[in-house]
Every structure is written in structure tokens, then in C-alpha cells.
C-alpha positions as CSV (number, residue, x, y, z in Angstrom):
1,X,0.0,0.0,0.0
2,X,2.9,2.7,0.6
3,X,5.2,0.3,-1.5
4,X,7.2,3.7,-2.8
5,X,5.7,5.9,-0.8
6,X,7.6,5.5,2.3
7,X,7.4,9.2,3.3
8,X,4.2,9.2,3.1
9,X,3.4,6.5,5.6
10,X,6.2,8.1,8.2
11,X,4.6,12.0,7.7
12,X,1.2,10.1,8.3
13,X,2.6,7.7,11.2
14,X,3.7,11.3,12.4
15,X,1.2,13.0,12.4
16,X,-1.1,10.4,14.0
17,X,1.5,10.4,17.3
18,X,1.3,13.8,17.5
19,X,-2.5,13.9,17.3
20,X,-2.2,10.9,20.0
21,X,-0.2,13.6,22.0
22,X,-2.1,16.0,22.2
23,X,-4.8,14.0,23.3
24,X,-2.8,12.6,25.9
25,X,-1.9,16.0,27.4
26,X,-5.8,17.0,26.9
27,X,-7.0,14.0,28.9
28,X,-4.4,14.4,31.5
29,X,-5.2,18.3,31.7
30,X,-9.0,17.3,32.4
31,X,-8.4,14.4,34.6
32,X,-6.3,17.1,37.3
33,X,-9.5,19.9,36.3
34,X,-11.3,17.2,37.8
35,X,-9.2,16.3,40.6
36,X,-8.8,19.8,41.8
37,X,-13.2,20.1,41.7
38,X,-13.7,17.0,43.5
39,X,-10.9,18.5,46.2
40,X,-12.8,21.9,46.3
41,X,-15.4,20.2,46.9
42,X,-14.5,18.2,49.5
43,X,-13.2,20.8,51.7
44,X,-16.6,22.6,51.6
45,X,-19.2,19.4,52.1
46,X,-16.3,17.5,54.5
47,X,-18.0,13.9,53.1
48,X,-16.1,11.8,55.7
49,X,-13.6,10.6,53.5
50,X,-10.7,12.2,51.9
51,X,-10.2,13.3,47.8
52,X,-7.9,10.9,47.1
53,X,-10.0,7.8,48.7
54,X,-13.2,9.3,46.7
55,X,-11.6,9.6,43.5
56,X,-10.1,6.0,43.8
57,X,-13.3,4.5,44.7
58,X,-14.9,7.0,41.8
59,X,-12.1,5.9,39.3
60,X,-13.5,6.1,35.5
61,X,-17.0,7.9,37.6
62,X,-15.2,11.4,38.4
63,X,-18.4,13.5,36.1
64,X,-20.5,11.0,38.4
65,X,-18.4,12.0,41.4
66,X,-18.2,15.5,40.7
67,X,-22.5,15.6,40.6
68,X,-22.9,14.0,43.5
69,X,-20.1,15.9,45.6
70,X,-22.4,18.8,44.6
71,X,-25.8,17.7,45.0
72,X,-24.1,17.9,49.1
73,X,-22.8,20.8,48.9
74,X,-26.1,22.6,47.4
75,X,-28.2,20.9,50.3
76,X,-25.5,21.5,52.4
77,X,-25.9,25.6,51.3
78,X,-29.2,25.4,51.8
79,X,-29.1,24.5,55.4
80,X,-26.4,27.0,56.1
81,X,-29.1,29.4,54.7
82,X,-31.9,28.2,56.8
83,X,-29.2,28.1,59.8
84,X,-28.8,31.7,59.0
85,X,-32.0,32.8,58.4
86,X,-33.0,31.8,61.8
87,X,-29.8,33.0,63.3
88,X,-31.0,36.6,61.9
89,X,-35.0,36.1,62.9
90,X,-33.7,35.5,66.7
91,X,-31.5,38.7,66.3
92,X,-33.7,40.7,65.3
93,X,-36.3,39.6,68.1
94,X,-33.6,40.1,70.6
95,X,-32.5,43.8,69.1
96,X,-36.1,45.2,67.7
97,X,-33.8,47.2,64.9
98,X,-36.8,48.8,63.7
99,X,-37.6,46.7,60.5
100,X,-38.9,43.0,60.5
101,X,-36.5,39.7,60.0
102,X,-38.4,39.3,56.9
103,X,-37.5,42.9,55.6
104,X,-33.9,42.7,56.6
105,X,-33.5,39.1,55.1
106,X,-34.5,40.4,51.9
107,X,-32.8,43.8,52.2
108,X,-29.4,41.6,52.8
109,X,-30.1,38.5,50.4
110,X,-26.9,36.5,49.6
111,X,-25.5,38.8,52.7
112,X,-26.6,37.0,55.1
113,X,-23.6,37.3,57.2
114,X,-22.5,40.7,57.1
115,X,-26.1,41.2,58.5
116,X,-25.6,38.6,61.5
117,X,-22.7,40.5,62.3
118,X,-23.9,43.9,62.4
119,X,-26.9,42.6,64.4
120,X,-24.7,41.1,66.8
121,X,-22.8,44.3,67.3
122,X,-26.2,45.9,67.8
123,X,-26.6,43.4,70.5
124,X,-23.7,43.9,72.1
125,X,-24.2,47.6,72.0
126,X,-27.9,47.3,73.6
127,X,-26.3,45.1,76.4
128,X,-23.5,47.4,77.2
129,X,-26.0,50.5,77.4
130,X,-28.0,48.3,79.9
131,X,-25.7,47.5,81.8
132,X,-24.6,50.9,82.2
133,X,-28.0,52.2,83.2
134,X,-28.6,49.6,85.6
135,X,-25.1,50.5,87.2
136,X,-26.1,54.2,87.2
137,X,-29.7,53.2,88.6
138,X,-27.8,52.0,91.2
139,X,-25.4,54.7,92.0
140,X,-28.3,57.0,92.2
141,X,-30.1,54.6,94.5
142,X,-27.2,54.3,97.3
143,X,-26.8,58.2,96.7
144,X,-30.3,58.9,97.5
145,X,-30.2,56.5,100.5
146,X,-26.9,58.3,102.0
147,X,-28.2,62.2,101.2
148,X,-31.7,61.8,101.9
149,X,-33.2,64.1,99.5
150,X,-37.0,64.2,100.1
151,X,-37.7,62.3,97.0
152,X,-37.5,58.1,96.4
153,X,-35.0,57.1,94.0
154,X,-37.4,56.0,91.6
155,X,-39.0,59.8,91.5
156,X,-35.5,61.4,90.5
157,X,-34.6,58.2,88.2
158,X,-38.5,59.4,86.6
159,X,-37.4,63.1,86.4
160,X,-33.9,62.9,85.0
161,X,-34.6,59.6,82.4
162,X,-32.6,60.2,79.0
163,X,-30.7,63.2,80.8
């Protein structure tokens, strides 16, 4: 068939390794795309087994792998969301920031964290101003019981409030 044509068959031969190649390099390029997913997603969805154990087991399966590792980690997204969610409705029951949990939820959608922390901080604020008007409360109490000033504590704490 290439009796004479000997160049022929070794440019073809040729080209066929190279095409082989670079299909080679291709596959082995997709196979560590693949191995890198399937270890992001492990770190996020924490399966119970390690990357290396799933993609043995998965060997040949990776797209199969790959679907299911996500299918966790969307459930898994989901939860954290409904985890949040209520984290923000008891915050905001707790803090009475002037707008419902259902208005802020939607107000900070996909944000759910940077709200959570700025409620907190309102928390923490609220608490520290009560505990600093219960300490002055008290102050004026023991005051009032040492100078006697023809008034009950209660009546000057009524007078002065907010002053």
C-alpha cells in the first residue's frame, strides 16, 4: 500500500503520534480539572472521606463523582441558609432594629452574614447601654439612701430619664 511511498506513511505515522499527543496532554489536563473540583469540593461538604480515597473509589466515575459531591454541597448551602436565616430572625427579636427579619433578610439577600454580624454588634451595644444604666440606677439609689433628699430614688430616676 505505501510500497514507494515511504514518506508518506512516516509523515502520516507522524502525524497520528502527535494527534495521539495532544490527546494525551488533553486528557491528563481534564483528569487534574477534575481532581482539583472533586478536592474543592470536599473541603466545603467535608464527606467523611478524603479526595484521594473518593476519587479511587470513583475511578473512571469522576463526572459522576463530581455531581454528587455537589448535590451535598447545594443541600449542604441550603441549610447553612436556613441556619442563618434563623440566626437573623432571633437577632432581630432580641435587638427590635426597627424593620422586621423578613425585611432585613430580603434587604441583605446573599448577605446573610454581614447582617448577622452587624446585628450582633447591635446586640452587644444594647447590652452594654444596659448595663450601664442599671449600674447608674444604682449609684443613684445608694446616693439617695446616704443624702436623703426628700424624694425616692425611683421619682429622681423618673425626672432625669434620657438626661
Amino acid at each position: 500500500m505505501y510500497d514507494g511511498k515511504e514518506d508518506d506513511l512516516i509523515k502520516n505515522l507522524t502525524k497520528m503520534k502527535a494527534k495521539q499527543e495532544k490527546a494525551a496532554v488533553k486528557e491528563a489536563e481534564l483528569k487534574a480539572a477534575k481532581r482539583e473540583r472533586v478536592s474543592a469540593l470536599v473541603d466545603e461538604t467535608m464527606p467523611g472521606k478524603s479526595a484521594e480515597d473518593l476519587l479511587a473509589m470513583y475511578d473512571g466515575k469522576e463526572d459522576q463523582l463530581i455531581k454528587n459531591l455537589e448535590k451535598m454541597n447545594s443541600k449542604k448551602l441550603v441549610k447553612d441558609k436556613a441556619n442563618k436565616q434563623q440566626s437573623v430572625r432571633q437577632l432581630v427579636d432580641e435587638t427590635n432594629p426597627g424593620k422586621t427579619a423578613e425585611e432585613l433578610l430580603t434587604l441583605y439577600d446573599g448577605k446573610e452574614d454581614d447582617l448577622i454580624k452587624n446585628l450582633t454588634k447591635m446586640k452587644m451595644k444594647q447590652e452594654k447601654t444596659a448595663e450601664l444604666k442599671a449600674s447608674q440606677r444604682e449609684s443613684v439609689r445608694a446616693l439617695v439612701d446616704e443624702t436623703n433628699p426628700g424624694k425616692s430614688a425611683d421619682e429622681l430616676l423618673a425626672m432625669y430619664d434620657g438626661k
